[in-house]
N, CA, C and O atoms as a GROMACS GRO file, in nm:
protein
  180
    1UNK      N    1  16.690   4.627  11.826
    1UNK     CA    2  16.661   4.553  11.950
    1UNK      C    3  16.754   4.597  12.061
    1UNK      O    4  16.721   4.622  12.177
    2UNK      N    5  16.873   4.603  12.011
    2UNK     CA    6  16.976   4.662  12.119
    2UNK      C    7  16.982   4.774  12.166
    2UNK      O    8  17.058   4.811  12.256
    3UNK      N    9  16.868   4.864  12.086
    3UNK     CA   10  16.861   5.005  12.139
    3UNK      C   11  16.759   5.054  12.270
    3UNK      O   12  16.760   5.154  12.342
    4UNK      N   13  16.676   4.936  12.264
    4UNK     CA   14  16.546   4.923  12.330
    4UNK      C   15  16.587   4.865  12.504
    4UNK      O   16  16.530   4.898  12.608
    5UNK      N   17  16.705   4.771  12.487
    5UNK     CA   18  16.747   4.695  12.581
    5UNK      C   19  16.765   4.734  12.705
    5UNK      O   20  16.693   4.707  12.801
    6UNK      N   21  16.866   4.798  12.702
    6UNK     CA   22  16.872   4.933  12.844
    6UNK      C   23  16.775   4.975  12.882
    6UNK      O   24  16.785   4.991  13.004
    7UNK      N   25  16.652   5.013  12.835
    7UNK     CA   26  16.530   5.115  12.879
    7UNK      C   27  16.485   4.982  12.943
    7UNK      O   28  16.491   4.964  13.065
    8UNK      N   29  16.444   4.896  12.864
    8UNK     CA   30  16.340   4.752  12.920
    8UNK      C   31  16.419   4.710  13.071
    8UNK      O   32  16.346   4.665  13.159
    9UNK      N   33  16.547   4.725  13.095
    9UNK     CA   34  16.628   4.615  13.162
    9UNK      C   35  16.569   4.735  13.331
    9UNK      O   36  16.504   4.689  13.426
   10UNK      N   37  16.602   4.837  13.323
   10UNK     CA   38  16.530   4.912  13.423
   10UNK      C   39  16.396   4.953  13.437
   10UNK      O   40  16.349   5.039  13.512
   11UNK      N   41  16.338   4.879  13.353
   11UNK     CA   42  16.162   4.882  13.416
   11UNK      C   43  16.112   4.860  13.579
   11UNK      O   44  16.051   4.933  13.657
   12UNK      N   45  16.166   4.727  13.589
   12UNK     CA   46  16.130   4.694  13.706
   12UNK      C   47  16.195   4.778  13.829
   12UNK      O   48  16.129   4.802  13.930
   13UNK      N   49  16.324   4.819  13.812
   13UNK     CA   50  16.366   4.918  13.897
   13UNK      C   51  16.327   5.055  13.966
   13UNK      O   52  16.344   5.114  14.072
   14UNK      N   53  16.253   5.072  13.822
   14UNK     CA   54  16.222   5.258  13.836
   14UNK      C   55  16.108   5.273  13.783
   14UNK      O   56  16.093   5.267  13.661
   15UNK      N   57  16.010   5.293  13.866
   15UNK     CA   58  15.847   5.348  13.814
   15UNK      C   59  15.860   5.527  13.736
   15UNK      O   60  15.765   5.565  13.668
   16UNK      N   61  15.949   5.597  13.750
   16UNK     CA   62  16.006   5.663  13.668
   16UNK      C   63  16.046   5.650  13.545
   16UNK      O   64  15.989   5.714  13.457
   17UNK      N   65  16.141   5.573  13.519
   17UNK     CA   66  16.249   5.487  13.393
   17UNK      C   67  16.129   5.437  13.300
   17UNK      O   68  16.144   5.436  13.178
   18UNK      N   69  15.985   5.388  13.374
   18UNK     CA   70  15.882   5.304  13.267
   18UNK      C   71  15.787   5.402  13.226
   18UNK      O   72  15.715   5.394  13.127
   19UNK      N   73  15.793   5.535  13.346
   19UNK     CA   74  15.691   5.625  13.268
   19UNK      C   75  15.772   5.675  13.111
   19UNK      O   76  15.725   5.642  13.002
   20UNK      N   77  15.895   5.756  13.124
   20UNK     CA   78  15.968   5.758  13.035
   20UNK      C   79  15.949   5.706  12.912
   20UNK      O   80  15.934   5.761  12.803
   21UNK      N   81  15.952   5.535  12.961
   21UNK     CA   82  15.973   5.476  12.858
   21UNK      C   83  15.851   5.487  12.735
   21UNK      O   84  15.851   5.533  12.621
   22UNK      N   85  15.760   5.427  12.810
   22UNK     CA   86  15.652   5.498  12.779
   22UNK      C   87  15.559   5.578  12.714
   22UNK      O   88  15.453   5.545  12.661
   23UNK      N   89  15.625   5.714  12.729
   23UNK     CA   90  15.609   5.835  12.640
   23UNK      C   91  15.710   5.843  12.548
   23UNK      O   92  15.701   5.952  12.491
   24UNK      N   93  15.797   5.781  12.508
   24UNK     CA   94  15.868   5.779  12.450
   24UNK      C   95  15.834   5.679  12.321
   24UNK      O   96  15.845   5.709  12.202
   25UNK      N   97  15.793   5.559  12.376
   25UNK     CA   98  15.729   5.525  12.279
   25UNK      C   99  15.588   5.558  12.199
   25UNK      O  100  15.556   5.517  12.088
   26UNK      N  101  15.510   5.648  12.294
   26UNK     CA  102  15.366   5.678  12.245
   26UNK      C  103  15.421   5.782  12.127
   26UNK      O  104  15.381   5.797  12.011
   27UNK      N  105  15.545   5.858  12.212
   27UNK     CA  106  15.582   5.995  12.094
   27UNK      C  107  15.649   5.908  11.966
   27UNK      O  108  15.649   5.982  11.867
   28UNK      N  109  15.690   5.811  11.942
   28UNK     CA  110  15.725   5.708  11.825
   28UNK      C  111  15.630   5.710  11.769
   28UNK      O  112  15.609   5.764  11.661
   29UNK      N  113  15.531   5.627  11.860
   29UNK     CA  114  15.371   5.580  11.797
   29UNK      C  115  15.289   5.715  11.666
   29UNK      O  116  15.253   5.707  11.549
   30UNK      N  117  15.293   5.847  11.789
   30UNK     CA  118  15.224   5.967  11.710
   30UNK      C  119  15.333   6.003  11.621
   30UNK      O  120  15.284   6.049  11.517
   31UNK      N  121  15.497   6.003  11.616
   31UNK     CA  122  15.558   6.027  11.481
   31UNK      C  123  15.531   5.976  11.350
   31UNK      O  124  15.514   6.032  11.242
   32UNK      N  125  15.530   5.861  11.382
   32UNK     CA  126  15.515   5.753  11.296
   32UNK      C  127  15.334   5.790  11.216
   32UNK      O  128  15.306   5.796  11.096
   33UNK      N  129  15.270   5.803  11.301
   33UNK     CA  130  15.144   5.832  11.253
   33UNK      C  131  15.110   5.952  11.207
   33UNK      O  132  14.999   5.954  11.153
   34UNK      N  133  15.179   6.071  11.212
   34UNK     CA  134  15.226   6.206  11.134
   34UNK      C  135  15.272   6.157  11.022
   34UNK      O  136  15.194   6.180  10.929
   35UNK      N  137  15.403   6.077  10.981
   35UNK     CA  138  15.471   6.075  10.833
   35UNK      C  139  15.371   5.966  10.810
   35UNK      O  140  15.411   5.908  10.709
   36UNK      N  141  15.267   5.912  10.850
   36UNK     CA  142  15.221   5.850  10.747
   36UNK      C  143  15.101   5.883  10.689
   36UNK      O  144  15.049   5.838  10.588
   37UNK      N  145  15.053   5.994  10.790
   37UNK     CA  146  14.934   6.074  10.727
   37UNK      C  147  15.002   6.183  10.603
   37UNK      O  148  14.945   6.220  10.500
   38UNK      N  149  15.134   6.217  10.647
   38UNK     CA  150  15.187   6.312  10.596
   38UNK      C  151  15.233   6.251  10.408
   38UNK      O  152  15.231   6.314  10.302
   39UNK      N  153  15.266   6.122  10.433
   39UNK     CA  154  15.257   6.004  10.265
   39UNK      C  155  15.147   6.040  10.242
   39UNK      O  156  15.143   6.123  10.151
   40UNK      N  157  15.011   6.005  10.303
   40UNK     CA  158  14.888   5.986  10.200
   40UNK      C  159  14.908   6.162  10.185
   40UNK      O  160  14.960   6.198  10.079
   41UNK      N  161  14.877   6.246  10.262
   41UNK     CA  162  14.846   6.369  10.227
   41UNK      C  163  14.930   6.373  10.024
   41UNK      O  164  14.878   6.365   9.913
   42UNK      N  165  15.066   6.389  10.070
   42UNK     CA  166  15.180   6.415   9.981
   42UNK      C  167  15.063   6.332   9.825
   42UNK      O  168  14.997   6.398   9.744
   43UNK      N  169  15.073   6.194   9.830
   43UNK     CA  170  15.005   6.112   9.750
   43UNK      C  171  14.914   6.176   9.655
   43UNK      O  172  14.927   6.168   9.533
   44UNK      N  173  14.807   6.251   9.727
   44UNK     CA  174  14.668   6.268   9.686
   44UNK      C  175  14.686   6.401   9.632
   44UNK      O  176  14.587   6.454   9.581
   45UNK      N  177  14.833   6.482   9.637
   45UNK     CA  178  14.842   6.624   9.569
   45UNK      C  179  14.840   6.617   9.424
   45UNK      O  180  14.847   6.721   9.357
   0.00000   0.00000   0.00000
């Protein structure tokens, strides 16, 4: 939670700072959805 804090606290400041943020989380979103395609793949060998 405390890592997230700083990014959130300058949202409203910087229409920059939220694009960022943003893609930053979408690139979480698609990591996250790589290692978990990447489990089932592994799984089914």
């Amino acid at each position: 939670m405390s890592d997230q804090t700083p990014c959130l606290s300058y949202i409203a400041s910087s229409p920059m700072l939220q694009l960022i943020c943003s893609l930053d989380h979408v690139a979480y979103l698609i990591d996250n959805a790589f290692a978990e395609a990447n489990a089932i793949t592994n799984s089914r060998l």
